[in-house]
C-alpha positions as a Markdown table, in Angstrom:
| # | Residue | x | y | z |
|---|---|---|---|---|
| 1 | Unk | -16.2 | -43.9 | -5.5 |
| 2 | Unk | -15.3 | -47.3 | -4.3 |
| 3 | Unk | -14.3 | -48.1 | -0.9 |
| 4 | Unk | -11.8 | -50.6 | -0.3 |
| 5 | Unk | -10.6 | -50.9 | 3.3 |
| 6 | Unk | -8.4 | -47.8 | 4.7 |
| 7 | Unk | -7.7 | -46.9 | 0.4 |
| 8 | Unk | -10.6 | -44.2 | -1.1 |
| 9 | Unk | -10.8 | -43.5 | -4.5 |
| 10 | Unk | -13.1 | -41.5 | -6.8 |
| 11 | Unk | -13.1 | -38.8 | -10.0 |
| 12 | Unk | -14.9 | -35.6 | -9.0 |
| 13 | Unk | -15.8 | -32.8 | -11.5 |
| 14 | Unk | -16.2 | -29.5 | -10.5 |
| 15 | Unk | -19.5 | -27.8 | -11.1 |
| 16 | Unk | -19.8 | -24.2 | -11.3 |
| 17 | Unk | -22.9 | -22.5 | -12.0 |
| 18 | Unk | -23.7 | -20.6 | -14.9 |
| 19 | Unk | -21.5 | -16.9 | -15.4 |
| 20 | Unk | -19.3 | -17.9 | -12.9 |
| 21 | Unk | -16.0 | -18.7 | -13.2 |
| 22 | Unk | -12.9 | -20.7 | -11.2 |
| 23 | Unk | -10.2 | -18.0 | -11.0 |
| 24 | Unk | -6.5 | -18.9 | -9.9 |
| 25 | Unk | -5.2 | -16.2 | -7.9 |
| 26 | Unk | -1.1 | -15.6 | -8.0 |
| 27 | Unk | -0.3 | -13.1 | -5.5 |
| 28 | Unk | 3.2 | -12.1 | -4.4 |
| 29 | Unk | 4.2 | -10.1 | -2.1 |
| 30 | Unk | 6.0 | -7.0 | -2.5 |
| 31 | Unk | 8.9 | -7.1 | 0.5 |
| 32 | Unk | 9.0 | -10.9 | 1.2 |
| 33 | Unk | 8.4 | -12.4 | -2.3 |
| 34 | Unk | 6.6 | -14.6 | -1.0 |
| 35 | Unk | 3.7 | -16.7 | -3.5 |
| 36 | Unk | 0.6 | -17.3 | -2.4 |
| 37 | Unk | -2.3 | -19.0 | -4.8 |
| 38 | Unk | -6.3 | -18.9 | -3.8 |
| 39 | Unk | -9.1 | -19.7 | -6.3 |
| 40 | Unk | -12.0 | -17.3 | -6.3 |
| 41 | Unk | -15.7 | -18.9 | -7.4 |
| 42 | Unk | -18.0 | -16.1 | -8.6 |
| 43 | Unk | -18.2 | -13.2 | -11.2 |
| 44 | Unk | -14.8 | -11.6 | -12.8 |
| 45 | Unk | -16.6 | -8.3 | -12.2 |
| 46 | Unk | -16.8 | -8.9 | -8.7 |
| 47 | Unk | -13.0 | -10.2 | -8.3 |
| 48 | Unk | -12.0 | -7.2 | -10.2 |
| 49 | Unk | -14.0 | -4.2 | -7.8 |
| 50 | Unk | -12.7 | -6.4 | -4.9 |
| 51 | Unk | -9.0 | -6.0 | -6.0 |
| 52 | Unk | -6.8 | -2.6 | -5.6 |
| 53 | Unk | -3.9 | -2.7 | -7.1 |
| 54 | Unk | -0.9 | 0.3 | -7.6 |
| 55 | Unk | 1.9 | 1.2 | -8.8 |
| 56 | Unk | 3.2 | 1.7 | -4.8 |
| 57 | Unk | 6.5 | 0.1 | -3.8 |
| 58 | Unk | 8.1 | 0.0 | -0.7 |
| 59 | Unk | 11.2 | 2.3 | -0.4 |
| 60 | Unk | 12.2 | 1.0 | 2.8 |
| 61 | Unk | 12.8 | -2.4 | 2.0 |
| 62 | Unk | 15.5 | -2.6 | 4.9 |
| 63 | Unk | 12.6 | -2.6 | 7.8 |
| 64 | Unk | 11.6 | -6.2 | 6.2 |
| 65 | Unk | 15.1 | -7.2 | 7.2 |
| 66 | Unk | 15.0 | -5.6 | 10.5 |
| 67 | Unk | 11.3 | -6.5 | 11.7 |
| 68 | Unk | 8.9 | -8.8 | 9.1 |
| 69 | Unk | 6.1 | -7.8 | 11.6 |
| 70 | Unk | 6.5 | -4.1 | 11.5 |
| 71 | Unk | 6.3 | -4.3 | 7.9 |
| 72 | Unk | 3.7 | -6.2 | 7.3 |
| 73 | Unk | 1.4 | -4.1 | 9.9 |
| 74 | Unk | 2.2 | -0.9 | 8.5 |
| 75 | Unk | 2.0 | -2.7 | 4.7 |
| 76 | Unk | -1.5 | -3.8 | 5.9 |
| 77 | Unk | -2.9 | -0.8 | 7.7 |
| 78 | Unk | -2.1 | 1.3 | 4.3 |
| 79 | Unk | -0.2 | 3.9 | 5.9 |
| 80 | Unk | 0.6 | 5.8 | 2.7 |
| 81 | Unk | -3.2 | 6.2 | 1.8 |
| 82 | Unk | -4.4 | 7.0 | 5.3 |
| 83 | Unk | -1.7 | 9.6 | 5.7 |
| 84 | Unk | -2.6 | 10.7 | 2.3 |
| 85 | Unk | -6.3 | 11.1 | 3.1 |
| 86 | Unk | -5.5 | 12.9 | 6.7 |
| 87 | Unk | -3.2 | 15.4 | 5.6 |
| 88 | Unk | -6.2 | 16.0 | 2.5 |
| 89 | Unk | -8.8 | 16.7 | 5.7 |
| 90 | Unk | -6.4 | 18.6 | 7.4 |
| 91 | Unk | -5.7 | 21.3 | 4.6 |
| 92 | Unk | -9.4 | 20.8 | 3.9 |
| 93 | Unk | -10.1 | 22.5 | 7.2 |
| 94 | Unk | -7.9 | 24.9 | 7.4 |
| 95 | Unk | -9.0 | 26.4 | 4.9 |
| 96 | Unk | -12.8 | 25.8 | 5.6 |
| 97 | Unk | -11.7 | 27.9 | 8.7 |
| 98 | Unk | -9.8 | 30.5 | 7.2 |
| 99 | Unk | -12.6 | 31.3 | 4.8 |
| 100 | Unk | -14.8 | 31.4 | 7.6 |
| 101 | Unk | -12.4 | 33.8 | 9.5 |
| 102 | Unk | -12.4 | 36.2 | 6.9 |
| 103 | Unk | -16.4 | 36.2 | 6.5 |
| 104 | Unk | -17.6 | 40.0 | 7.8 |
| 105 | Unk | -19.0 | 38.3 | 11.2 |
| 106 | Unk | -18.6 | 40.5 | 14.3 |
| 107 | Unk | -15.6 | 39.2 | 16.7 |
| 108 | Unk | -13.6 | 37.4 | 13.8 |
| 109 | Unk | -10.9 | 39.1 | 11.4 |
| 110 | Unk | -13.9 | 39.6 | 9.2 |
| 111 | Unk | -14.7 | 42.9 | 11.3 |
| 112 | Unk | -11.3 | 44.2 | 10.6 |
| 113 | Unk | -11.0 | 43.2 | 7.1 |
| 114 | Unk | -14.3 | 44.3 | 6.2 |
| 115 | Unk | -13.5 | 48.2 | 7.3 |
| 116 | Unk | -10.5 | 47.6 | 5.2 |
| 117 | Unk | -12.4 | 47.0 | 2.3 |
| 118 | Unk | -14.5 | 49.8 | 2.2 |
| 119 | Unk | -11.6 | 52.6 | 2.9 |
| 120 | Unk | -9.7 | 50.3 | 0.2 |
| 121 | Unk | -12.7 | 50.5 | -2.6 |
| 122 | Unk | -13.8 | 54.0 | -1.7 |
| 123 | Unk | -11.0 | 56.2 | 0.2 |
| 124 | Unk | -12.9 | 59.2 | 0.1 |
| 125 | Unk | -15.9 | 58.5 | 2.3 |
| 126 | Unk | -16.8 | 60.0 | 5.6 |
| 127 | Unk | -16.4 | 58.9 | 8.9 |
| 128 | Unk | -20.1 | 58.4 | 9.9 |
| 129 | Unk | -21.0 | 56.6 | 6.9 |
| 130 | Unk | -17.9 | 54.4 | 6.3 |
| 131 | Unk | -18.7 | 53.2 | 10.4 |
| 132 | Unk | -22.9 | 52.5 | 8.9 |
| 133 | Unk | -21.4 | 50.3 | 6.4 |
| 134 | Unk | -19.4 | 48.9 | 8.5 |
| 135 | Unk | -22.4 | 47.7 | 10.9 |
| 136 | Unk | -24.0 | 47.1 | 7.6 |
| 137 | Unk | -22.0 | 44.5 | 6.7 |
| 138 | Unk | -21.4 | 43.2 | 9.9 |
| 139 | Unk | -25.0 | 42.4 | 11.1 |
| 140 | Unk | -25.9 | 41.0 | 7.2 |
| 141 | Unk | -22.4 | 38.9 | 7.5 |
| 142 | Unk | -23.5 | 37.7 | 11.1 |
| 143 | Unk | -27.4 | 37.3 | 10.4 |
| 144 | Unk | -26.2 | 35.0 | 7.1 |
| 145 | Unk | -24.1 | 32.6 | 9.5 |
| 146 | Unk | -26.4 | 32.5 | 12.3 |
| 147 | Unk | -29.0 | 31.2 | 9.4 |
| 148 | Unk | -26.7 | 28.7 | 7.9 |
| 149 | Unk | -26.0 | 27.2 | 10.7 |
| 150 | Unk | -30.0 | 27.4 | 12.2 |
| 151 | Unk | -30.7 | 25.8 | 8.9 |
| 152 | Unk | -28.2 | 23.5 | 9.4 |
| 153 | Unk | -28.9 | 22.2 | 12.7 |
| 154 | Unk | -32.7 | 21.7 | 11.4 |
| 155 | Unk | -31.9 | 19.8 | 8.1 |
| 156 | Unk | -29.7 | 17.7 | 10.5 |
| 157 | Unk | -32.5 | 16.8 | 12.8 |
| 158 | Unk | -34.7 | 15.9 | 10.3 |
């Protein structure tokens, strides 16, 4: 470059090292249109696992008219996906719970249903030995819980 009072001049080249590549970014966004460009310097591999792109589309377009800001915060906090994921953990408990309600454990629905069961399977069995089975069931159904969670707690600790 040559320096000639307030005036600079000069040819620059640039130099990127070897398997990567300059990328020109286009993006444009979805309620605004608005463009924006950025170049990424690196690996097309890593530009690719760093991008998520879908098919989403905004139905309520209106709110961009009505508040810019209250569109883009609930555009950038991915509402649709978090609410996706939380209702996914919520029906995952429930019926992590409900299975676990219906376990033969003494003091849970299991007790009742278990008794049910039995008369269901084998109507015809006396009294004395349909309420054995019962407590069969009941202290196995209670001693396997008590030793998953015991095991639990110790596999967690360690």
């Amino acid at each position: 470059p040559s320096l000639s009072g307030t005036e600079q001049s000069g040819c620059f080249a640039v130099v990127v090292p070897e398997g990567e590549r300059l990328i020109d970014v286009h993006i444009v966004e979805g309620g605004s249109g608005k463009d924006r460009h950025f170049l990424f310097q690196g690996l097309p591999e890593v530009l690719g696992h760093s991008i998520l792109l879908s098919d989403y589309t905004p139905r309520f377009t209106a709110l961009y008219g009505y508040s810019p800001l209250l569109y883009r915060f609930i555009v950038s906090i991915d509402a649709p996906r978090k609410m996706d994921r939380l209702f996914k953990y919520t029906f995952s408990v429930s019926v992590a719970l409900a299975i676990l309600n219906m376990t033969p454990v003494f003091f849970l629905d299991g007790e009742a249903s278990a008794i049910l069961f039995v008369r269901l399977l084998h109507p015809d069995l006396s009294p004395v030995f349909e309420e054995k089975l019962k407590k069969a069931l009941l202290v196995s159904g209670t001693s396997l819980l008590v030793a998953n969670i015991v095991f639990s707690l110790v596999l967690m600790e360690a």
